[in-house]
C-alpha positions, 0 to 999 in steps of 0.5 A, a space after each residue: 587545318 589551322 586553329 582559329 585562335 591562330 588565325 593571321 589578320 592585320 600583317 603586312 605582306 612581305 615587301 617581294 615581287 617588286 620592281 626596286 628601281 622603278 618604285 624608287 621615285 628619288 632614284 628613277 627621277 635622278 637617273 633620267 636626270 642625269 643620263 644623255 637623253 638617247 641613253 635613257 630608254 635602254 638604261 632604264 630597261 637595264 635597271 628595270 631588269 635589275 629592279 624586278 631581280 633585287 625585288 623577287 622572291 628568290 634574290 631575297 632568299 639568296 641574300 639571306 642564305 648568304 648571311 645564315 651560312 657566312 664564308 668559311 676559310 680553309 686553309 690546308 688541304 686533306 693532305 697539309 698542302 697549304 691552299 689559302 681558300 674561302 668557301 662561300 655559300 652558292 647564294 653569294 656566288 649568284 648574287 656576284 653573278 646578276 651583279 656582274 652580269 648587270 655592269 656593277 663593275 663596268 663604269 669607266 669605259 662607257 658613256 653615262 657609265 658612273 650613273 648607270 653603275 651607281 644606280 644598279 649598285 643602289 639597287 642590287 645591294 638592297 637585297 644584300 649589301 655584303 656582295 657589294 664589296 667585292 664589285 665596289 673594289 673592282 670597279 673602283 681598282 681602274 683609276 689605280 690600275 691606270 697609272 701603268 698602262 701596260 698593266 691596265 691594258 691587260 686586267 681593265 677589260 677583264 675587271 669591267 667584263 660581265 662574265 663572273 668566274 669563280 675560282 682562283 686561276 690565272 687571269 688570262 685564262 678567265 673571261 672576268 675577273 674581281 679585284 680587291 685591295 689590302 691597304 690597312 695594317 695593324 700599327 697604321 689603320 686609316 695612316 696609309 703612311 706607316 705602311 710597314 710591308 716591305 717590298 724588294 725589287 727583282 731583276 725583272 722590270 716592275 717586279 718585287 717581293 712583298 714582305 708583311 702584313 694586311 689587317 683587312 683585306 676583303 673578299 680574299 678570293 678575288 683574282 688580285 688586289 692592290 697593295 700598298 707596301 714600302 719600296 725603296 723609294 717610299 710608299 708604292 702601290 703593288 698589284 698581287 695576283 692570287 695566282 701566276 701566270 704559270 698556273 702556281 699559287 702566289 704565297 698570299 697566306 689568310 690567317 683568320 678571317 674577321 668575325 664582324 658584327 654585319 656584313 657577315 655573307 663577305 668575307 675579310 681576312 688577315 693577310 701574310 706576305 712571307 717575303 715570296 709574295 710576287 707583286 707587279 708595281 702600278 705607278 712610281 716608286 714612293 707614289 703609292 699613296 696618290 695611286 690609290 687615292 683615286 680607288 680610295 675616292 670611288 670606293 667612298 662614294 659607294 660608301 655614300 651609295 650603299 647607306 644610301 641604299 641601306 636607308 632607302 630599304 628600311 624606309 620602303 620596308 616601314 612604308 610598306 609596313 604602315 602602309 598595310 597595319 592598322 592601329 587604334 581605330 585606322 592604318 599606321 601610315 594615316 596617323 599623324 605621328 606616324 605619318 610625322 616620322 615616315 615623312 622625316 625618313 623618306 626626306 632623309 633617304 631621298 637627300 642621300 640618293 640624290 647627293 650620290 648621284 650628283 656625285 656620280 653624275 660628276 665623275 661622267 661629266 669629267 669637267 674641271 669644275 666637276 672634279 674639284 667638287 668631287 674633291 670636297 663634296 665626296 669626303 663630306 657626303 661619305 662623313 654625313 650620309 653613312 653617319 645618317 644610316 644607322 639612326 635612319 634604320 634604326 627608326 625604320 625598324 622602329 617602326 615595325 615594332 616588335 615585328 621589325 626586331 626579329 630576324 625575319 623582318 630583315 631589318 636587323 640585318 640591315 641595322 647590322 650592316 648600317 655602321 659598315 659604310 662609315 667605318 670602311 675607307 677612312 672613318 669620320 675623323 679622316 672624312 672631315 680632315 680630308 675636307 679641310 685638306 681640300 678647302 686649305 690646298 686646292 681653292 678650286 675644289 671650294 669654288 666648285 662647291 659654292 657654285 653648286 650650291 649657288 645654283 639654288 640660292 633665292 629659291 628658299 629663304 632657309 637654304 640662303 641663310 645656311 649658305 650664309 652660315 656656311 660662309 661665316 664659318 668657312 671665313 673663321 679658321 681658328 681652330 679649324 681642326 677641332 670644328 672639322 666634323 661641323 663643317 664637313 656636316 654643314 658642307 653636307 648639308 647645304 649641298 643636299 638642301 641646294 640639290 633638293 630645292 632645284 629637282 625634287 617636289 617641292 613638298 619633299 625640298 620644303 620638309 628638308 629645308 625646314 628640319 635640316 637647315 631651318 631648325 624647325 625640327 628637334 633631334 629625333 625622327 618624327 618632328 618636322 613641322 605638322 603643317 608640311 604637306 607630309 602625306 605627299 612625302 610619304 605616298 612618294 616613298 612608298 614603294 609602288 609602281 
């Protein structure tokens, strides 16, 4: 029996046994939004399915456990035999599994295949955002793995399959598989060009030798990554199978794997090419930097994806939270104060999942215009939206107070995870001059942009001024460079505000225009204008069905 002085009163319960897809009103509204009409009713039930399993008991716990036992490398066997292999616990393979299994991988290929997709990587890594590394890179290893058809033909189906196999053998004898790639090097960083690894070409048509080093290379036990190396012709883009077609290891040796400060359920590792590493070229010689510029794109608008998600659990976990605790005569969630900040980070999460998935929208629609405003928009979306997750679920644990600060909130793990996004795939710095770069070399990507935006102009006197703005700053090109961050966050801005005014309630649009583009708000969460109808923002966000 327990003691009655520790009687439990005043807790929330745990947020589990839901539905993360159908409570997320931002996500289900954008996904029948953007999907053809006779798509809609099975995709919804797909991420329904997806919903109830991300919100379940037992998903939850295998994301724990994936974080508590982290991967660990051998790389020896009993016998000195050198294996190269990453042992993860069970929970990360399943987690893989129901990823998978759900077309987290599979986008390409089928009609409406970026939004569904985008909305399930939204809500499968909102249980655990560290397997969503591994799916990330295989979906976004298509567009690179087309420029060799022949190559394509053979690793595309296997990549967008449903079936996860774990264990390293050789491709064709495997019903799926994962990609990765190997970009990053000591001397280089995020300057894809001072790529050192060499690469020697053999007789056999397209085949090399790689010789070198990659200083991070995620999840190290997919089937084969794309590799950026030196060939005689200048940067080329590679494909390394972890294993040959005659059943032989290839030599890929994982030196250590990174102790990192989230993400810690994936693995990355440090990776040698002794010089008998066998690759297989994707692309022309020297074109290797504009191969993977079309990976590099998908894997930064999952970078937008997963802060999105990140954001929207910490929100829906401090809704619930407020939702339920009573403080100073009433529940949290009724104070004003409280109400004030709640509301101001549900805005914030809401304008993150819209913007990805207009983004994702535009890579289905494959219109000329849509595709140049990819080539602005999604530079600026990665530089801003993975900026806003941290402060965003740094609040939401807030929140919690001290119950949010222990582990078993599991808030943070998110908090951990939070910087991941804007540091993977090119930081802030690369974001932002990636934008100019757009505005100063392809005047159709700025013109996309500016129609988008136009779409909304007259519906709020706020959104006209900053767009307004936007083009005075956009005319003034005086040290552009040292402005580029501003700009890219402005770019950022406008577009959310553009998207919001035209689909969301009107309640969440006007909060959003106030705080972010009116001024009517000061630097921290918790400071929009008492007179918007907050309540409503906030009962949108919480997460109910």
């Amino acid at each position: 029996m327990e003691a009655r002085s520790h009687t439990v009163t005043n807790q929330a319960p745990p947020l589990v046994g839901y539905d993360v897809f159908t409570c997320d009103r931002a996500l289900s509204e954008a996904v029948a939004r953007h999907l053809p009409a006779e798509l809609l009713d099975g995709v919804r039930e797909e991420l329904r399915r997806l919903g109830r399993a991300a919100g379940s008991e037992q998903v939850r716990e295998w994301g724990e456990l994936a974080n508590a036992f982290p991967p660990r490398l051998r790389t020896h066997d009993r016998y000195g035999r050198r294996i190269d292999e990453v042992d993860f616990h069970p929970s990360w393979h399943r987690l893989l599994g129901k990823a998978v299994a759900a077309g987290l991988t599979d986008a390409w290929g089928r009609p409406g295949g970026h939004v569904r997709r985008a909305a399930g990587f939204l809500v499968a890594t909102q249980a655990e955002a560290g397997h969503g590394c591994p799916v990330s890179m295989t979906h976004a290893a298509v567009p690179a793995l087309r420029a060799e058809p022949e190559l394509a033909a053979v690793w595309e189906p296997l990549a967008a399959s449903r079936v996860y196999e774990r264990g390293l053998r050789p491709a064709a004898g495997k019903a799926g598989v994962l990609l990765g790639m190997g970009l990053t090097e000591k001397q280089g960083g995020s300057d894809l060009r001072a790529v050192a690894t060499s690469a020697r070409p053999l007789a056999e048509d397209g085949a090399y030798l790689l010789t070198g080093h990659k200083w991070f290379c995620s999840a190290p036990m997919s089937d084969a990554f794309l590799v950026l190396a030196r060939a005689p012709g200048g940067p080329t883009c590679f494909l390394v199978p972890r294993v040959l077609d005659d059943g032989s290891r290839n030599a890929f040796a994982l030196q250590r794997l990174k102790d990192k400060l989230g993400n810690r359920s994936n693995a990355s590792a440090e990776v040698e090419f002794d010089g008998t590493t066998w690759a297989r070229r994707v692309g022309e010689e020297g074109r290797g930097l504009r191969t993977v510029m079309g990976m590099v794109a998908a894997t930064r608008l999952d970078c937008v994806l997963g802060s999105a998600a990140l954001m929207r659990q910490a929100v829906a976990q401090a809704v619930h939270h407020a939702s339920y605790r009573a403080a100073f005569g009433g529940l949290l969630a009724d104070k004003p104060l409280m109400r004030n900040v709640l509301a101001d980070l549900a805005v914030e999460s809401e304008a993150a999942t819209v913007l990805g998935m207009r983004l994702a929208a535009a890579y289905d629609s494959g219109t000329e215009r849509d595709l140049a405003l990819l080539r602005i928009a999604v530079p600026a979306a990665k530089y801003w939206v993975t900026k806003r997750c941290v402060p965003v679920v740094a609040e939401a644990l807030e929140c919690l107070g001290g119950n949010g600060y222990v582990e078993e909130s599991g808030l943070p793990r998110l908090l951990r995870e939070s910087p991941l996004n804007s540091v993977w795939e090119g930081a802030g710095n690369v974001q932002a001059l990636d934008v100019l770069r757009a505005l100063r070399t392809e005047p159709a990507a700025l013109d996309a942009y500016l129609r988008e935006v136009g779409e909304a102009r007259g519906a709020d006197p706020r959104l006209d001024r900053a767009i307004r703005g936007l083009l005075a700053e956009l005319a003034d090109l005086d040290g552009v460079e040292a402005r580029a961050r501003r700009l890219a966050e402005r770019l950022a801005l406008v577009l959310q505000g553009a998207l919001l005014v035209r689909w969301a309630p009107p309640e969440v649009a006007d909060a959003f225009c106030a705080g972010r583009l009116g001024g009517e708000a000061g630097a921290a969460f918790g400071t929009l204008p008492h007179t918007l109808d907050l309540r409503a923002v906030v009962e949108r966000a919480r997460p109910v069905e």
